[in-house]
C-alpha positions in Angstrom: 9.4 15.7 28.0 12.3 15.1 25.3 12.0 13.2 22.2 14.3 12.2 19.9 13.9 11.2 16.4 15.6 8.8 14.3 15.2 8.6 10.1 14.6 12.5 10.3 15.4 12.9 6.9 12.4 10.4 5.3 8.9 11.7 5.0 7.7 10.0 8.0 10.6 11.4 10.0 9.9 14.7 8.5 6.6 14.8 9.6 7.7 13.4 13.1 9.4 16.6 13.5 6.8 19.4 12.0 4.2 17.6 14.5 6.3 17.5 17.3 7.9 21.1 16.7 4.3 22.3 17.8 3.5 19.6 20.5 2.8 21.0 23.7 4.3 18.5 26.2 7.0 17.0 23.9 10.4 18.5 22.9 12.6 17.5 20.1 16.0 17.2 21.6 17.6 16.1 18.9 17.2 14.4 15.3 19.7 11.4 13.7 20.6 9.8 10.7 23.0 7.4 9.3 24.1 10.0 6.7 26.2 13.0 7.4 26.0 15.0 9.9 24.7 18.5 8.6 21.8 21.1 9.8 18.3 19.3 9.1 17.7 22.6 7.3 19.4 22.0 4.4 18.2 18.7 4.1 14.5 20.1 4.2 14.9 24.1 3.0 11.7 24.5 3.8 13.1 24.8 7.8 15.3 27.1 6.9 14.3 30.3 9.6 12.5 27.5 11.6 15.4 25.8 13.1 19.1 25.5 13.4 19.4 21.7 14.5 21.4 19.8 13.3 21.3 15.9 12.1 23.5 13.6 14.6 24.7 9.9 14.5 23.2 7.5 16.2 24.7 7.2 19.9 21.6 5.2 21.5 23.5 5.7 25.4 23.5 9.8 25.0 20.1 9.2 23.4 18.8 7.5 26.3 20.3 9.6 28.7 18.9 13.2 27.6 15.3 11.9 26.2 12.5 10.6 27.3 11.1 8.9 24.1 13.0 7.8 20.8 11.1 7.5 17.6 12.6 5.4 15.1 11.5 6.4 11.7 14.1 3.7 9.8 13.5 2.0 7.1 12.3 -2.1 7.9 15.9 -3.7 8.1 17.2 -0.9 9.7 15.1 -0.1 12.6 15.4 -3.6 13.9 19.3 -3.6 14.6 18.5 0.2 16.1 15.5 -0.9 18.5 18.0 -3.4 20.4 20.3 -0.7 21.6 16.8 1.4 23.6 15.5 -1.8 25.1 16.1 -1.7 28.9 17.9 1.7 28.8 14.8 3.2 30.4 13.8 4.8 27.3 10.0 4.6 26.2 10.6 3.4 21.9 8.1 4.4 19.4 9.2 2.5 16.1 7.1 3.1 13.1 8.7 0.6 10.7 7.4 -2.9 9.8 10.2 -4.8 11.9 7.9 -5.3 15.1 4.8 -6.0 13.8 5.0 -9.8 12.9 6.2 -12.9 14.2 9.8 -14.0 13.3 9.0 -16.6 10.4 6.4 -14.3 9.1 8.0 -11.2 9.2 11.1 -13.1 7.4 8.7 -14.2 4.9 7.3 -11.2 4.1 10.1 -8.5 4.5 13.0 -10.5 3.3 15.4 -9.2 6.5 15.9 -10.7 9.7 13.7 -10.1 12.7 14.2 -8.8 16.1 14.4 -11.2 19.2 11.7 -13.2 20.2 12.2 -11.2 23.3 12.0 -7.5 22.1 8.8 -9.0 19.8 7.4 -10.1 23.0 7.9 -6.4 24.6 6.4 -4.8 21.4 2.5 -3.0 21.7 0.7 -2.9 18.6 -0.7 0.3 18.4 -3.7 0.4 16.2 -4.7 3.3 18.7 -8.5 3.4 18.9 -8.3 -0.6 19.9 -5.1 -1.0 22.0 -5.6 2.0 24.3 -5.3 -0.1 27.4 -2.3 -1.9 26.1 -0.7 1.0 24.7 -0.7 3.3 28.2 1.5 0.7 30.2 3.8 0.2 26.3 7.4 1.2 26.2 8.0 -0.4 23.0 5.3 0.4 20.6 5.2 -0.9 17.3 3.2 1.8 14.9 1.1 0.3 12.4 1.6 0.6 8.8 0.0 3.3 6.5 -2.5 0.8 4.7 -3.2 -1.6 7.3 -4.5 1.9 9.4 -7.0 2.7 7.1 -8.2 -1.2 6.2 -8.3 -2.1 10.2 -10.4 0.8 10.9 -12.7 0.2 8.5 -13.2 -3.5 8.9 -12.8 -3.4 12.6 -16.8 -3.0 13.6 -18.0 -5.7 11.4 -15.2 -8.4 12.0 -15.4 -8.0 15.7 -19.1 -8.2 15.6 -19.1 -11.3 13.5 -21.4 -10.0 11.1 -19.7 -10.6 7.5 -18.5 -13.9 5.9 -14.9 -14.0 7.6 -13.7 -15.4 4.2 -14.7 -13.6 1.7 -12.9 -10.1 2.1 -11.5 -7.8 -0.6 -9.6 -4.6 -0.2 -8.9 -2.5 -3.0 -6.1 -0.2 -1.8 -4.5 3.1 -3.1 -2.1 5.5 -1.9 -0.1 9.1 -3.0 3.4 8.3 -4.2 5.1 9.7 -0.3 4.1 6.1 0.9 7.0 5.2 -1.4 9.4 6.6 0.6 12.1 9.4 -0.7 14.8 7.4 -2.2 15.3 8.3 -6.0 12.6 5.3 -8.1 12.3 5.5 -12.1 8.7 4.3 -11.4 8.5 7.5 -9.0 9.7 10.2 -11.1 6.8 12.6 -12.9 6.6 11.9 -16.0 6.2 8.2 -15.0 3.4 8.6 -12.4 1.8 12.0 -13.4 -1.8 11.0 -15.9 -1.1 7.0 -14.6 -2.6 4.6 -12.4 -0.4 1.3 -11.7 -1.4 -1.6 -9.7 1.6 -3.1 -7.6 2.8 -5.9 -5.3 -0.2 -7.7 -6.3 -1.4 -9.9 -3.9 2.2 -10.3 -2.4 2.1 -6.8 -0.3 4.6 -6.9 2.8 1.2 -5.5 4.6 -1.3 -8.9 4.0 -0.1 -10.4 6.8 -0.2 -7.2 9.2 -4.3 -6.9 8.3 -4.7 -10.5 8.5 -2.9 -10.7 11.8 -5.0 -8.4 13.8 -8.1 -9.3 12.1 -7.7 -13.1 13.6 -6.9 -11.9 17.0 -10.6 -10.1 16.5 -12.2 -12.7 14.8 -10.3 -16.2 14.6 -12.5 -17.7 11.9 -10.8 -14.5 9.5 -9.1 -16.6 6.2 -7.2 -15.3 3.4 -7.9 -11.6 2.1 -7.7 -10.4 -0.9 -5.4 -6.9 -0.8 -4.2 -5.2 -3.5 -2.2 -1.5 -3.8 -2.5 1.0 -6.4 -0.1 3.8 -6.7 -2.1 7.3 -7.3 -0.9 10.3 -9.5 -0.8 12.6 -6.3 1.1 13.1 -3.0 0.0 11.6 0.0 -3.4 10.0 0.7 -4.9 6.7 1.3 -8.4 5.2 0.2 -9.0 1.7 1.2 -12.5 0.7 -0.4 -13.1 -2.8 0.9 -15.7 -5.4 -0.2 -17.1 -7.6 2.5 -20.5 -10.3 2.5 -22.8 -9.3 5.1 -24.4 -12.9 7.0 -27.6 -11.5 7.6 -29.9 -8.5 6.2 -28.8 -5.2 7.3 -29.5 -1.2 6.3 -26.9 1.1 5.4 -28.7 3.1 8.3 -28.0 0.1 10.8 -24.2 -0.1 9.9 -23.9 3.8 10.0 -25.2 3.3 13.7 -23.1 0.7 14.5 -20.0 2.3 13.2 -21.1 5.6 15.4 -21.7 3.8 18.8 -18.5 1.9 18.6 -16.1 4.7 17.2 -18.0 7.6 19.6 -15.3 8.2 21.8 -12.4 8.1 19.1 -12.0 11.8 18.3 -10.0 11.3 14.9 -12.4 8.5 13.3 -15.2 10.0 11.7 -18.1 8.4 10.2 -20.2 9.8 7.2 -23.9 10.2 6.6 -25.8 7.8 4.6 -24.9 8.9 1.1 -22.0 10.5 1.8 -18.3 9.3 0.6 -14.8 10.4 1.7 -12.4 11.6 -0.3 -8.7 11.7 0.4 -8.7 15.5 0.3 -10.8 15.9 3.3 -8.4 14.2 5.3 -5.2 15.7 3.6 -2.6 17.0 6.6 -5.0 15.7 9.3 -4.7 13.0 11.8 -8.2 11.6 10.8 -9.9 8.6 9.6 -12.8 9.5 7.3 -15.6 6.1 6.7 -18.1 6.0 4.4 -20.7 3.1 4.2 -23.1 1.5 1.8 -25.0 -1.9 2.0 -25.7 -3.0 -1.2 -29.1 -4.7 -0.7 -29.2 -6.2 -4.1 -26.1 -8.5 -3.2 -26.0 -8.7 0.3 -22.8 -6.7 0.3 -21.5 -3.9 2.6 -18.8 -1.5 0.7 -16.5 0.2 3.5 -14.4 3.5 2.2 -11.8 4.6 4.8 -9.7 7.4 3.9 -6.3 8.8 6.1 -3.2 10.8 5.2 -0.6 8.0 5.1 2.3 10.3 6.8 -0.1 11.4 9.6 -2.5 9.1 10.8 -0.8 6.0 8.6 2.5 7.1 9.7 3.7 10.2 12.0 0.3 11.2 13.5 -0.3 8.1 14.7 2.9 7.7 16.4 2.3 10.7 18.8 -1.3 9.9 19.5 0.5 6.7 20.9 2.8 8.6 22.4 0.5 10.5 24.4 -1.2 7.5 25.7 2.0 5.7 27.0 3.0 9.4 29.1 -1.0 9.5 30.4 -1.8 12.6 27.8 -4.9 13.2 26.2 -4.7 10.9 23.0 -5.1 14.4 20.9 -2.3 16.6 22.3 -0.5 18.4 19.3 -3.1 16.8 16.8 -6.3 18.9 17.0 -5.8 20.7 13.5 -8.5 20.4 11.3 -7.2 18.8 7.5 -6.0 21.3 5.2 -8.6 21.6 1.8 -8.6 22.5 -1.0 
């Protein structure tokens, strides 16, 4: 199958293309950008030997007519005037931006641009992949959840669905490697400001609140207002979402474990840890997995959740092809078996 890639020149879109360079069904047809049109090698030397393609404008008939599948790896703003031009050219759309994920007033609210139709939101599959499989297979527009929201939503899914933690009284404590920024040149991104640091940002106005909240109320409608904040970490790529939630009853840290293994046993890239044992964003580094540690707190009644991804892979780039092989009837791991890179 083809595949084409728009945003090829971002980290997400980078990624997109050193995962799909080794997928076994899908072939990159070609790569675009807004910006000039040059070899993607010189815009990423590190291809240089690899490949001689070359970074086209955006012609969404030509696109449609010599791929199979388009992922849009825009910035939010910019994928939603792109996604318009694939809808109903036969043309399945994997867009990992924010620009599909939220209703129009919300989405405005939060993002500050102007959403897509009514229509094309009504098209669009969320894929949070381990809990929209069904939806996901029969998608061809599939909106790719956001790097954070990942890593909270997996974390919190057993325990919000089963209805056993105070549905108002949850508190995520986010923080991520400086890639989730993006590429574009930041003063508060440059080494010397971030190297020895640890800043707290967006607090409590993140554009990914209402994403978490969202899905959590479609699982649980009595979910209120969470408390989410984002911390920017001194290194690469990474996330660690360590989230604080009220258990209603008496549990064991060896009765959530169990829980967590029975419901996540046939998700091959969510792995839960032994009692005692806590993920670290290394162990996931360059992987497409979803590392959970867990800890009841018997004392206060509290359950502490640690979920741990790469943002680019499964917050971003991983997680778009695992969807991807869903919609075409793949096995949901095709061209992401390897194992995380460590040290």
């Amino acid at each position: 199958m083809n595949v084409s890639i728009i945003g090829t020149t971002g980290y997400g879109g980078g990624e997109l293309f050193r995962l799909l360079y080794h997928h076994p069904v899908f072939n990159i047809h070609s790569v675009h950008t807004t910006r000039e049109e040059i070899p993607l090698n010189e815009e990423f030397p590190h291809l240089n030997g690899i490949t001689d393609i070359n970074l086209e404008h955006i012609d969404p008939e030509k696109i449609a007519k010599h791929s199979d599948i388009v992922f849009i790896a825009a910035p939010s703003g910019v994928s939603s005037k792109l996604v318009p031009a694939f809808v109903d050219k036969g043309i399945q759309i994997v867009d990992l931006s924010g620009d599909l994920r939220l209703e129009s007033d919300e989405y405005r609210k939060w993002y500050k641009h102007e959403p897509v139709s009514d229509d094309i939101l009504a098209k669009a599959v969320y894929g949070l992949t381990e809990w929209n499989k069904s939806n996901i297979a029969n998608a061809t527009v599939l909106s790719n959840p956001g790097c954070y929201p990942t890593a909270t939503l997996l974390g919190l899914a057993p325990v919000v669905q089963e209805k056993i933690i105070d549905p108002n009284m949850i508190i995520i404590d986010a923080k991520s490697g400086a890639s989730g920024a993006g590429r574009s040149a930041s003063k508060k991104l440059i080494f010397s400001e971030i190297n020895e640091n640890l800043r707290i940002y967006k607090v409590n106005e993140h554009q990914h609140i209402p994403e978490i909240e969202q899905q959590l109320r479609i699982w649980n409608d009595n979910v209120g207002p969470i408390s989410f904040n984002t911390h920017l970490l001194p290194i690469t790529r990474g996330i660690m979402s360590t989230i604080y939630v009220k258990l209603t009853e008496t549990y064991t840290t060896e009765s959530i474990i169990e829980l967590y293994r029975e419901i996540y046993k046939d998700s091959p890239f969510v792995k839960i840890r032994p009692q005692g044992n806590f993920p670290e964003i290394k162990e996931v580094s360059g992987s497409n997995f979803c590392h959970i540690g867990l800890h009841v707190d018997e004392r206060t009644g509290r359950l502490t959740i640690v979920s741990v991804i790469d943002n680019l892979i499964k917050g971003a780039a991983g997680q778009a092809i695992q969807n991807a092989n869903i919609m075409n009837g793949l096995d949901e791991s095709k061209g992401l078996e390897f194992i995380p890179l460590f040290p």
